[in-house]
C-alpha positions in Angstrom: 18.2 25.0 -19.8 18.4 21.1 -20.4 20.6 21.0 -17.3 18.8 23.1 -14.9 16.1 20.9 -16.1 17.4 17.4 -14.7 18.8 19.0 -12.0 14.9 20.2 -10.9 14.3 16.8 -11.5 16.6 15.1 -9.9 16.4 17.4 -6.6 12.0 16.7 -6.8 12.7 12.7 -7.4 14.8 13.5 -4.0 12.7 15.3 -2.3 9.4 12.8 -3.1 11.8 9.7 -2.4 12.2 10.9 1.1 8.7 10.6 2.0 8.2 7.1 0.2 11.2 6.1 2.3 10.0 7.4 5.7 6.9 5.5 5.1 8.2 1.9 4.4 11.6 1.7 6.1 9.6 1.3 9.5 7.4 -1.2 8.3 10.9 -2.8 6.7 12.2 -3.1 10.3 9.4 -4.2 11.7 9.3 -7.1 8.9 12.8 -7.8 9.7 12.5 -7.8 13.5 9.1 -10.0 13.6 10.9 -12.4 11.1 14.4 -12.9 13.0 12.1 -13.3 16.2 10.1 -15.7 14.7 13.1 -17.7 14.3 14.8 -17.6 17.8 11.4 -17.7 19.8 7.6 -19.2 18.9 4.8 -16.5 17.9 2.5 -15.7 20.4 4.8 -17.1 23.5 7.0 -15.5 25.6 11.0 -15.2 25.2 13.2 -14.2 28.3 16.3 -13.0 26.2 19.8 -13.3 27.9 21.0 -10.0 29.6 22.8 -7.3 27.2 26.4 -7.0 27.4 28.9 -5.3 24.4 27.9 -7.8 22.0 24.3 -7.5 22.2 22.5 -6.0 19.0 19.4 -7.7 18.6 17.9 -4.0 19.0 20.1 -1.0 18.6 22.1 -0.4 21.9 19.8 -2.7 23.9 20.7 -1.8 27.8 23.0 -3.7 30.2 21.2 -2.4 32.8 17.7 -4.2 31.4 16.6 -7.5 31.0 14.1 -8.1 28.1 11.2 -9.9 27.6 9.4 -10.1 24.3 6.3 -11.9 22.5 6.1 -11.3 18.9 2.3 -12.3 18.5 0.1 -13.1 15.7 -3.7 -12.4 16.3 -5.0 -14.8 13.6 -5.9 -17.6 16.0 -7.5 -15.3 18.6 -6.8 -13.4 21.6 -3.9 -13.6 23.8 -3.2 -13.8 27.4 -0.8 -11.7 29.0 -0.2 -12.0 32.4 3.4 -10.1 34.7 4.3 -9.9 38.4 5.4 -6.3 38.7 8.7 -6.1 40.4 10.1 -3.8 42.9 12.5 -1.3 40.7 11.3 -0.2 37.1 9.2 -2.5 35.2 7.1 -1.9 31.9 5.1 -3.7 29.4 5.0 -2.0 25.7 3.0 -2.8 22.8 4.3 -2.1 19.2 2.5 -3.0 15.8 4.4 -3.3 12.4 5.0 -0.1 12.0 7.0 0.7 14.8 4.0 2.6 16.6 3.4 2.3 20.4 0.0 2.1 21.1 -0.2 1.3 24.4 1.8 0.7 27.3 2.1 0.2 31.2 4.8 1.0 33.7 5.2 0.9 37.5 6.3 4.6 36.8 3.2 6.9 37.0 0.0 6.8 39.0 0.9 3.9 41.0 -1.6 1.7 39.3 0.8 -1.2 39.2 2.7 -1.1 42.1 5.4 -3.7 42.9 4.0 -7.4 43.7 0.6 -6.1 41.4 -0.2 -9.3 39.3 -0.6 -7.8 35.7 -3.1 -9.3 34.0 -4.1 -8.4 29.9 -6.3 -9.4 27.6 -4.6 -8.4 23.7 -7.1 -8.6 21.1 -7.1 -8.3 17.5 -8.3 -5.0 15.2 -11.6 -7.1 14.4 -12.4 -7.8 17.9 -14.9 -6.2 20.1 -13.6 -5.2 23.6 -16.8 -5.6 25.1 -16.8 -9.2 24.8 -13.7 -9.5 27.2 -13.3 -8.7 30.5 -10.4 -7.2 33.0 -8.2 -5.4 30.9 -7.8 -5.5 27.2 -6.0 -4.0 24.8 -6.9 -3.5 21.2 -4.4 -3.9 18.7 -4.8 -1.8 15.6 -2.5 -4.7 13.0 -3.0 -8.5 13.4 0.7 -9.0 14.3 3.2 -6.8 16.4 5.2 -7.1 19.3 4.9 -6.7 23.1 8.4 -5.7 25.0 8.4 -6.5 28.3 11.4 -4.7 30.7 12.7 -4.7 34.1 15.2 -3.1 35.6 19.0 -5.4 36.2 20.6 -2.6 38.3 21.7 -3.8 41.8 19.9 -7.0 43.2 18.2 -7.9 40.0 17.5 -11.5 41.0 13.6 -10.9 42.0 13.6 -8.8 38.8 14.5 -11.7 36.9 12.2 -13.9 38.5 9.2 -12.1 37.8 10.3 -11.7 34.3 10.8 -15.2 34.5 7.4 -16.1 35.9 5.6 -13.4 32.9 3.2 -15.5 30.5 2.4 -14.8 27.0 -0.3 -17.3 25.0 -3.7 -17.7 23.7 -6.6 -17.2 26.2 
């Protein structure tokens, strides 16, 4: 009886320990992430990162056939500026707070709202902030920090890709 005991125990301490750990092992990436990013690139600023080959790991299995843009932004200080050149293959521009969510994003892959040569230009605000008081497009994060992932395609003739990648802009308003 004592053994069947610990082994109930044992199996509900497993069972609970699950759910803890799908609850904080997101935000313990995220931590992570913002944290190594913080030390290659300044918060709230744009990073062009060098295009993925076999050695790449900075995310899991990041694509060779993708160039990467990221700013890892802190909302303390106020609102940021966002601002893209939409190139002519795929292009998109993802937001992610600290626990891994996506809660919003844009692509040149859908209603044709931001078509190639569009000028992409968004307001990101903090939780506490009132959209109102902003104009053009703005985007509400739910957290104070997260991370916006910018991507365009490298396949073929990825120079103008690059470019506008290149020419994207990340900072305070």
């Amino acid at each position: 009886m004592k053994f069947l005991k610990w082994c109930l125990g044992i199996l509900l301490c497993a069972y609970l320990g699950q759910y803890l750990l799908a609850l904080a092992l997101p935000n313990l990436v995220m931590e992570v992430l913002y944290h190594r990013g913080g030390v290659k690139q300044a918060y709230n600023t744009l990073y062009i990162k060098p295009r993925a080959d076999e050695a790449s790991r900075e995310v899991v299995r990041p694509s060779p056939d993708l160039f990467y843009g990221s700013c890892i932004y802190n909302l303390a200080e106020g609102p940021l500026l966002i601002e893209a050149k939409v190139p002519e293959r795929y292009w998109s521009m993802q937001f992610y707070q600290m626990n891994t969510d996506n809660y919003a994003g844009m692509s040149n892959r859908g209603d044709g709202r931001y078509r190639a040569g569009t000028h992409v230009k968004v307001t990101l605000i903090g939780p506490n902030s009132n959209p109102e008081d902003y104009s053009g497009e703005v985007i509400q994060s739910p957290s104070q920090r997260g991370i916006m992932l910018l991507r365009a395609s490298a396949i073929g003739e990825a120079s103008a890709a690059l470019a506008a990648l290149k020419q994207s802009r990340c900072g305070p308003v």
